[in-house]
N, C-alpha and C positions, 0 to 999 in steps of 0.2 A: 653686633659683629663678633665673629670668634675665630680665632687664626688657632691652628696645629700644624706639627709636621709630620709626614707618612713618610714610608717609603713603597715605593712601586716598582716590583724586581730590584734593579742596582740602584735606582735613581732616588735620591731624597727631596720631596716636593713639600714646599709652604703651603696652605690653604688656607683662605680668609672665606669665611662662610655668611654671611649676609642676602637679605630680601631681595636687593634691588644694585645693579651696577649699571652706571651711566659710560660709554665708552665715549671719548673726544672732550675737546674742550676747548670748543669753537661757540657760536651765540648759541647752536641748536643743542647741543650738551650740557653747558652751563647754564642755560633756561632749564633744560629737563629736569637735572640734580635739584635745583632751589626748588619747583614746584615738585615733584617726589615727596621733599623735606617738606614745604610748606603746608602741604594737603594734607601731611599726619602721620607717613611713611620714615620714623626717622633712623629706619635702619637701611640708607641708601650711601653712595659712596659712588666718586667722579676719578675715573682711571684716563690716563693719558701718559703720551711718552714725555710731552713738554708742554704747560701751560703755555707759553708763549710761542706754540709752533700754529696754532687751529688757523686756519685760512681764514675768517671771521678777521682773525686778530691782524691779517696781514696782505691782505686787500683792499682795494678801493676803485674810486675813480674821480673825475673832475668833482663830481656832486654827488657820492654814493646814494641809492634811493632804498628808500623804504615805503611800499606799497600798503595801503589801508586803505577802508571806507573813506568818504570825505567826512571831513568831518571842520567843515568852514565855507563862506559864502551860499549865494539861495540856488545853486545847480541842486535840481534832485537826485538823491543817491539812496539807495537801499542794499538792505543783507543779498538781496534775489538777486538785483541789477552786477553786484560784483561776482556772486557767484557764475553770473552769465557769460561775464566779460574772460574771466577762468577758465570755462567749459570751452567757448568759443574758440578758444584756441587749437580746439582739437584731440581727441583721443585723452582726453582725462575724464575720469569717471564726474558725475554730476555730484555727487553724493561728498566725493572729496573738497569740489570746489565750495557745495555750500560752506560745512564745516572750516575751508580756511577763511571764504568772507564771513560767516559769522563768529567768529574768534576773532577775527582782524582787529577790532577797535580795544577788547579787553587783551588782548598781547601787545599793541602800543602804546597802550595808557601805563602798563605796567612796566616798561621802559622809560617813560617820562616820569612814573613817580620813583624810581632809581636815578635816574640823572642824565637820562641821556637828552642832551641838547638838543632836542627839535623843536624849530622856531613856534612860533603863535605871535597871532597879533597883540596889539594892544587890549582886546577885547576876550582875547582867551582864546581864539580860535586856531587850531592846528593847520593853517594855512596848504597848500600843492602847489603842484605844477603837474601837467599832462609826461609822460614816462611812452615808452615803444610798448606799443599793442595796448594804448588803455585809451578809451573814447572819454572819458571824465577827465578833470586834475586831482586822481586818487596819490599823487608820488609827493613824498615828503625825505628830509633830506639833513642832517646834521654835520653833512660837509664832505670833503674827501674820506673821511675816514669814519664815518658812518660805523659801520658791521666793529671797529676797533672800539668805540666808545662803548657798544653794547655788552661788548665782552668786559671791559675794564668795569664798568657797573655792576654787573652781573656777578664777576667774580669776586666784588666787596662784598656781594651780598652773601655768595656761600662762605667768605670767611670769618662773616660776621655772625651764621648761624652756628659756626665749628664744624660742618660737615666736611667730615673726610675726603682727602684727596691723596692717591697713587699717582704721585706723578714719576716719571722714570719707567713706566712699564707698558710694552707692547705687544699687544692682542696676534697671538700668532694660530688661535682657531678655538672655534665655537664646538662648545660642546652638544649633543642632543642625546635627547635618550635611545634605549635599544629600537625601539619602533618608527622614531626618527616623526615624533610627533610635535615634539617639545625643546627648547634647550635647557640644560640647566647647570650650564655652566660656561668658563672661559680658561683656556692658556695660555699664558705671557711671556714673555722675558723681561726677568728684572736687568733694565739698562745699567742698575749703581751697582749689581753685582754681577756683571757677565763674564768677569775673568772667573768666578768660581762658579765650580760645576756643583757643587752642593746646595748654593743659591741660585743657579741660573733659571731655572724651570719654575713658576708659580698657575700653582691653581687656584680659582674664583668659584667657589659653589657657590651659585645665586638663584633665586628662584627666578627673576626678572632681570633680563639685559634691555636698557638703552641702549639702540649703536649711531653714535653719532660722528660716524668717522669721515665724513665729507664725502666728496666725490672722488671716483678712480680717476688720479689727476697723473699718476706714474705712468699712464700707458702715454700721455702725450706729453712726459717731464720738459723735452726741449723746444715745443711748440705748444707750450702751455702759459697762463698769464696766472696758474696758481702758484703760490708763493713756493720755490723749492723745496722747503721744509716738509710740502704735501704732499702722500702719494695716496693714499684713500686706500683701506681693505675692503672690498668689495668682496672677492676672490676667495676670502674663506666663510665668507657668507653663502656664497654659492657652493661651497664645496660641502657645505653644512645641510643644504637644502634649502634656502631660502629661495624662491623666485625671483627675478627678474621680471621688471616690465618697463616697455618705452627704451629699451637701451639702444637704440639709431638715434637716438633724438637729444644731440648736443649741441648746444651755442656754441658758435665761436665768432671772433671778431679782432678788430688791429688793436694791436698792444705792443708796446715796447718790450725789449730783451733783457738787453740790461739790466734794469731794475724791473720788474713785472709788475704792471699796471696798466690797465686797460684807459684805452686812447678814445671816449666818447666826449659828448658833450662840445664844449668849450673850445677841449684840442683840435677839434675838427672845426668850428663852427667860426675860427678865426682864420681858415683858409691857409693853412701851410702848404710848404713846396711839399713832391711827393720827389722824391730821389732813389735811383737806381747804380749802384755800383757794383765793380766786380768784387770777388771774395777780397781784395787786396785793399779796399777802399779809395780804386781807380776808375776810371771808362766813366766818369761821372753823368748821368742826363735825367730829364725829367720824362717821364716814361710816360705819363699815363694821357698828354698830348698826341699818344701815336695812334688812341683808339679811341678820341673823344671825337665830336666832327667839328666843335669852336670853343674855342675858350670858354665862352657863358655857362654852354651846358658845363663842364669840367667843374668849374670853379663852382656850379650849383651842387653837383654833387656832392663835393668835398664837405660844403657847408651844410647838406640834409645828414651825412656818416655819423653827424654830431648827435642830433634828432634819431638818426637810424642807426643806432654800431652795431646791433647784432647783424651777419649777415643774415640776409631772408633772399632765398628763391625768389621771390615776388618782387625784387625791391633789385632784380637785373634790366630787365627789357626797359628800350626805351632808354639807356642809359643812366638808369634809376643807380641810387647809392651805391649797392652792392655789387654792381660791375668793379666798383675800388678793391674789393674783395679778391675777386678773380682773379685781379692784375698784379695785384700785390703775389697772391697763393704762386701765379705763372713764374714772375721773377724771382722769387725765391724755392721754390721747389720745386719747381719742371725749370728752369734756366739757370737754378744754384748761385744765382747774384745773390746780390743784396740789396736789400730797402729801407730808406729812410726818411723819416720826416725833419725838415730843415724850417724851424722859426725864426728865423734870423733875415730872411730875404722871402717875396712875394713870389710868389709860382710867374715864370716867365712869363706863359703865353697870359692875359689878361693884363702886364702889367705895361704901362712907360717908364722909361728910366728908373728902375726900379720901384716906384709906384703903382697901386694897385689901381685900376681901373673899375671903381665900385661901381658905376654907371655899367657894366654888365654882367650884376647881380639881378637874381627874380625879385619879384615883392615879399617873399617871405624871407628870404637872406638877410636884402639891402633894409628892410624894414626893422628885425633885429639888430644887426647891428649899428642901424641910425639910432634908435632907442637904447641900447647902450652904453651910446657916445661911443663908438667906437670905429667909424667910418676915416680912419687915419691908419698912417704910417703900416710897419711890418707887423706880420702875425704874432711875435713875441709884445711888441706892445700894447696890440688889443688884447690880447692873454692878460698881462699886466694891467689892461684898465677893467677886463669884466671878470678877472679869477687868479687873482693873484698868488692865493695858497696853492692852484695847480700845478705853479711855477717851482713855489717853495717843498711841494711834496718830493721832487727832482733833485732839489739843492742838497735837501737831506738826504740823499744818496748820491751823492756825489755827482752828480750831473748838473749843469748848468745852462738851459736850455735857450740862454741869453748866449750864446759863445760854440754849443755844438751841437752838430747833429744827431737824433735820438734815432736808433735801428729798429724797427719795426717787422712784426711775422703778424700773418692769420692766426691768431689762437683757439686752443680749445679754452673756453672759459667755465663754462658750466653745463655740469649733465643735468638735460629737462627727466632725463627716465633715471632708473637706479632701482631698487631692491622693493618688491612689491606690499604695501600696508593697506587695512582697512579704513573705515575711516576713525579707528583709534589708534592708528598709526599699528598695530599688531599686523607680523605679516602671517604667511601662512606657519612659517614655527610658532606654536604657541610659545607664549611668556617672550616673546623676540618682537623689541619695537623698534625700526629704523625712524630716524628723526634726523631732519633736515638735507641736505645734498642728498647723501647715500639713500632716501628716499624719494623715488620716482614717480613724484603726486605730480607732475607736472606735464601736460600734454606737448604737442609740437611747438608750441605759441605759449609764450607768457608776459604779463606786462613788466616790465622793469623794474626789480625789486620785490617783487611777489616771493622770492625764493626767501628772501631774511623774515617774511609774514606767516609762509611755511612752516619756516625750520622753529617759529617759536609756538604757532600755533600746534606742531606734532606734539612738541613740548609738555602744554596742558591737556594732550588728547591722553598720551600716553602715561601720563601721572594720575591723572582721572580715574584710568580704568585699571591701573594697579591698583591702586589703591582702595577702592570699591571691591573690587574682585578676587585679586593674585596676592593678598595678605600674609603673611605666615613666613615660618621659619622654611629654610631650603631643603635639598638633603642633609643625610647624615653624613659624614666624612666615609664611613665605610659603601655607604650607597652609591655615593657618584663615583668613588673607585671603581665599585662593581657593574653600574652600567656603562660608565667610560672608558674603563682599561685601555682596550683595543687602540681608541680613539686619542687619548693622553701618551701614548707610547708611542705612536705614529710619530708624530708629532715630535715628542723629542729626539727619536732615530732620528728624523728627518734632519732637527738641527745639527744633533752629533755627525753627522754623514756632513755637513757644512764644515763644522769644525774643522774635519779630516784635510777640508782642501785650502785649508790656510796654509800657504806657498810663500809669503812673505812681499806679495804683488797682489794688483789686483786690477781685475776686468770689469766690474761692478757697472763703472760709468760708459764702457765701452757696449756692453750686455741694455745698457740702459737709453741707450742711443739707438740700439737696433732696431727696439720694442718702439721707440719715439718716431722715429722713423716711419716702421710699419705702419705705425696710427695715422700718419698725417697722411701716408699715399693708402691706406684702403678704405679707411672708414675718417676721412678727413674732411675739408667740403664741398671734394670732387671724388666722386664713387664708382663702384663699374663692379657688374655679378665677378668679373674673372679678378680683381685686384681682391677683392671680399673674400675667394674663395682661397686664394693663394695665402690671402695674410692669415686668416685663419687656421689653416693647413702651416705655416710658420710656427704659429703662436703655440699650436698643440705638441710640435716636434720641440720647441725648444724649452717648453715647459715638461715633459717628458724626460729631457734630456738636460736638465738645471744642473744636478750634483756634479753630474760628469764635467759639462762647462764651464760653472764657476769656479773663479777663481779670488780668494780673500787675501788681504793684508796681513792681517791680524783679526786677536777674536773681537773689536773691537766693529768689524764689518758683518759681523754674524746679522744681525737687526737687518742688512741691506739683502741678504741672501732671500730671509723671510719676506723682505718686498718684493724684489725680484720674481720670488713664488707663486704671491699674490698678485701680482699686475700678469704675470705670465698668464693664468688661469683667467682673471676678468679681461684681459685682448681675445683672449680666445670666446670666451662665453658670448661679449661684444661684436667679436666679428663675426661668430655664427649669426645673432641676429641681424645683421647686415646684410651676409648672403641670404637669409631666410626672407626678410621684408624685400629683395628684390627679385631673388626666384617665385615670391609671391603676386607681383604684378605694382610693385611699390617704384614710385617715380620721384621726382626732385620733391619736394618740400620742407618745412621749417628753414636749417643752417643747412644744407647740402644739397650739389646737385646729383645726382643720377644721371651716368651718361645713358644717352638715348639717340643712337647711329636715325634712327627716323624725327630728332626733334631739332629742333633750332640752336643756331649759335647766340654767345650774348652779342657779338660785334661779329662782321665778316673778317678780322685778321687775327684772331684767336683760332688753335689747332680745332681739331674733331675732338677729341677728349672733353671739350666742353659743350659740345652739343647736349640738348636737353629739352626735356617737356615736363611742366606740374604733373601731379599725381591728383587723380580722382577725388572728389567728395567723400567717397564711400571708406576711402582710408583713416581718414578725420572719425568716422564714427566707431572704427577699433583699436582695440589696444591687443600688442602683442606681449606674449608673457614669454617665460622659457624657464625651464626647469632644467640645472645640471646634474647628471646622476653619472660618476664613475668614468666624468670627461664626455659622456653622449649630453648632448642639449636634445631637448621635448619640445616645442612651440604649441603655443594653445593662442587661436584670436576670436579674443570678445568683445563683443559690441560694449561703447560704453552705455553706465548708467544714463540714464536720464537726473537731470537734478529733481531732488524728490518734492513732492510739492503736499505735504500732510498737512492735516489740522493742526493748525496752532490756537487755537482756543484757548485761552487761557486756565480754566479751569481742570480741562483733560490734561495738561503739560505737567500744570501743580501737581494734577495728584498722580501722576505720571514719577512726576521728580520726585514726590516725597513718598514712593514708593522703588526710590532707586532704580526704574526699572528705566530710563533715561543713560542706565551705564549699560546696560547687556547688550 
């Protein structure tokens, strides 16, 4: 690596010139950075705004999951059988899902020989449990804080090699060259120097970027269960020319507010009250009685939300779990109450004197929880006898779940789509590899945990093929001046034009509400072509219209204008493809419904807005893309791959591999 400084017209710019930069520093970042270094590349280097901000690091759940092969007891399991279960899900290419099941076992093993705690028996074997949308017990599990242990591992590891790290600096656009083939660079803002303007601007000539920036979690900041600290650059990836693909296709599910933590497993599976208050924390009643037709069913669902917490279309009719979804989404944002879940007391209808009535549990409920000893007292205490750290995840943020009630929203949790890669994680910009979230290897459907199996397998895809291929020094310093000028000046006009409207107040989180908003009523998990088309038509007027609108504190909020930008631009690109998959003939499926004035309700006392019907088989077998050019989105839909099914011979592969030709 070699740092200089230029000047460009008035501006004075740092440049650090290096092979290889890793953006983020979440599991999928800090995987990539070590294996870069590992593989032989040890001119690489892991930029982030805050080591301790990556969603990785600040997430979890009852029993966070980590998806793999099985790899314990005599159920058969194969490379093919996982990759199936992957494809299955719909609209992911084949070809992707081999590569993450066949990677899956060597990106786990290399977690466990770093430290992360995941069980095995006495005999060695890496023991599961069955996870949503997986026919095996591929899910394994080092506790609520899961994705936190991998990052804390990981990142002993890169400081045990010396690999460089930028921390304090924020990727505010990609550079590419004049043809718009390739990238070969990035600019930042240094956050330790934003008061001055002779350090604020830094350039990255690189020949290869990792971007491991997560998911665009800013568009749904306040109906979101990603840790605040997250907002995802999506939005300069797009503006860069990367594609999109799958971006309709997001999880969401109940999670508390307060502390942001998704409510599966356990929290459900111990049958809490579900409460509905007004904004004031009055009009108190238990809501979801109004649209069950007995107790039994109610109280079954409650306890599958545990088994099932992504919302799924599929998992409404019938008063399947995910009607819990609906009712929740109705009271709090079509009725602007409030919701909460209460451990402390048993849900009325089912109970006597305040005892639960287990005798109108099903056999899969009543069965569980009699094998966990836990067929007593209130929901807080079976909490306490089968997950007690669940309790203490709470405590440690001040919540006390023994004493108060926890507020609960439908979250956005995770985006299944995001920024288009091969299957060496490269997208269509050459030398541009997205790795983990912000890549959208994920179809409609995925099993639980498959995303942290992803973000580590892009990991060694994309280290692999630099390093075989994309070797070598970057440009010259005069080079990337001269094919990025244009592009490096934008960019700092842009922020100096920010500067200007530092006013000593600020609108930031007001501006950020709007956009939070927008998300949750058009592209939320109740849909409609006219809310699609409006939010979008929003999104583009007021990302147009940013400089003029915002308004800073100080320069200290400059960092929040450049998200603002970027979340502005990825709602719009996002809700183009929203209206695009429904003026296409696209219906309810994965987390969202599609209204449909000719389809069904979930219950007869819920409005028409939630009227609906599944979408076609024939949707399952495409993937939509979109290309941003100049604010216009392109849609392109391809059939997916099929999973490919070549000779493995072992002889041809050998001399296959020991002809490199296994990297091309």
């Amino acid at each position: 690596m070699r740092e200089s400084v230029v000047k460009l017209n008035e501006y004075t710019l740092r440049i650090f010139s290096l092979n290889t930069i890793v953006v983020g520093s979440g599991a999928a970042g800090l995987n990539a950075v070590d294996r870069v270094f590992s593989f032989g590349q040890k001119d690489v280097a892991l930029l982030t705004d805050n080591l301790k901000w990556g969603t990785s690091r600040n997430t979890g759940s009852d029993k966070q999951t980590y998806y793999k092969l099985t790899l314990a007891g005599n159920v058969p399991d194969s490379v093919y059988e996982l990759a199936e279960t992957l494809f299955n899900g719909g609209s992911m290419d084949g070809d992707i899902a081999l590569v993450e099941a066949a990677l899956s076992a060597r990106a786990f093993f290399r977690l466990v020989e770093l430290g992360v705690p995941f069980p095995h028996s006495r005999y060695g074997e890496y023991v599961g449990y069955k996870t949503d949308h997986d026919p095996k017990q591929r899910a394994t599990s080092a506790g609520p804080l899961t994705s936190y242990y991998m990052c804390e591992k990981l990142l002993e590891e890169i400081r045990r090699k010396g690999i460089k790290i930028f921390e304090g600096y924020q990727v505010i656009g990609i550079l590419t060259d004049r043809n718009e083939e390739k990238t070969i660079g990035l600019i930042a803002l240094d956050l330790n120097n934003i008061d001055d303007p002779e350090k604020r601007y830094v350039l990255f000539n690189v020949k290869n970027i990792i971007y491991a920036t997560g998911g665009p979690a800013g568009m749904f900041y306040f109906h979101s269960v990603y840790p605040p600290v997250h907002f995802g650059a999506t939005g300069i990836a797009f503006e860069a020319g990367v594609m999109g693909k799958n971006l309709t296709e997001w999880q969401f599910g109940i999670a508390s507010k307060k502390f942001r933590w998704n409510l599966s497993g356990t929290y459900q599976q111990v049958i809490p009250r579900y409460v509905s208050t007004d904004e004031n924390g009055n009009d108190e009643r238990e809501f979801l009685e109004e649209y069950f037709p007995d107790p039994s069913t109610m109280l079954n669902a409650i306890f599958l939300k545990g088994y099932q917490w992504p919302f799924d279309v599929r998992k409404i009719k019938n008063y399947g779990s995910s009607l819990i979804d609906i009712l929740v989404f109705y009271e709090t944002v079509i009725k602007g109450r409030r919701v909460w879940l209460d451990f402390t007391r048993n849900p009325s209808w089912g109970s006597k004197n305040g005892e639960l009535d287990f005798s109108l549990l099903g056999k899969e409920a009543y069965e569980y929880l009699k094998n966990s000893g836990a067929l007593f007292g209130r929901p807080i205490d079976r909490l306490e006898k089968m997950n007690r750290p669940a309790i203490e995840v709470y405590l440690q943020h001040g919540i006390d779940l023994r004493k108060e009630y926890l507020e609960i929203g439908v979250c956005a949790q995770h985006n299944n789509g995001g920024l288009h890669g091969n299957i060496w994680w490269e997208s269509n910009l050459k030398h541009f590899f997205p790795v983990g979230e912000v890549n959208g290897s994920h179809g409609v459907y995925r099993p639980g945990g498959s995303a942290l199996n992803s973000g580590q397998v892009g990991g060694v895809r994309a280290a692999q093929y630099i390093v075989e291929n994309y070797s070598g020094d970057p440009l010259c310093e005069e080079e990337i001046l001269e094919e990025a000028k244009d592009q490096i000046l934008k960019k700092i006009e842009l922020g100096e034009s920010f500067v200007k409207k530092i006013t000593g107040k600020s609108n930031v989180s007001s501006i950020l509400k709007e956009i939070s908003e927008r998300s949750m009523r058009s592209m939320g998990i109740v849909r409609s072509l006219e809310e699609a088309g409006k939010g979008k038509n929003e999104a583009l007027r007021d990302f147009n219209n940013l400089i003029e609108k915002v308004e800073l504190s100080s320069i200290r909020q400059l960092p929040f204008a450049f998200r603002l930008y970027d979340v502005l631009l990825t709602q719009y690109v996002y809700l183009s493809a929203v209206e695009n998959y429904i003026e296409s003939g696209g219906k309810s499926r994965g987390s969202y419904i599609v209204h449909d004035p000719t389809g069904e309700l979930p219950v007869p006392n819920l409005p028409e807005m939630f009227r609906y019907s599944l979408a076609g088989e024939s949707f399952n077998k495409k993937i939509q893309r979109v290309r941003c050019k100049e604010n216009r989105c392109e849609f392109f839909w391809d059939p997916v791959k099929e999973i490919p099914r070549e000779d493995t011979w072992f002889e041809t592969i050998w001399n296959s591999f020991m002809r490199r030709e296994v990297f091309r």
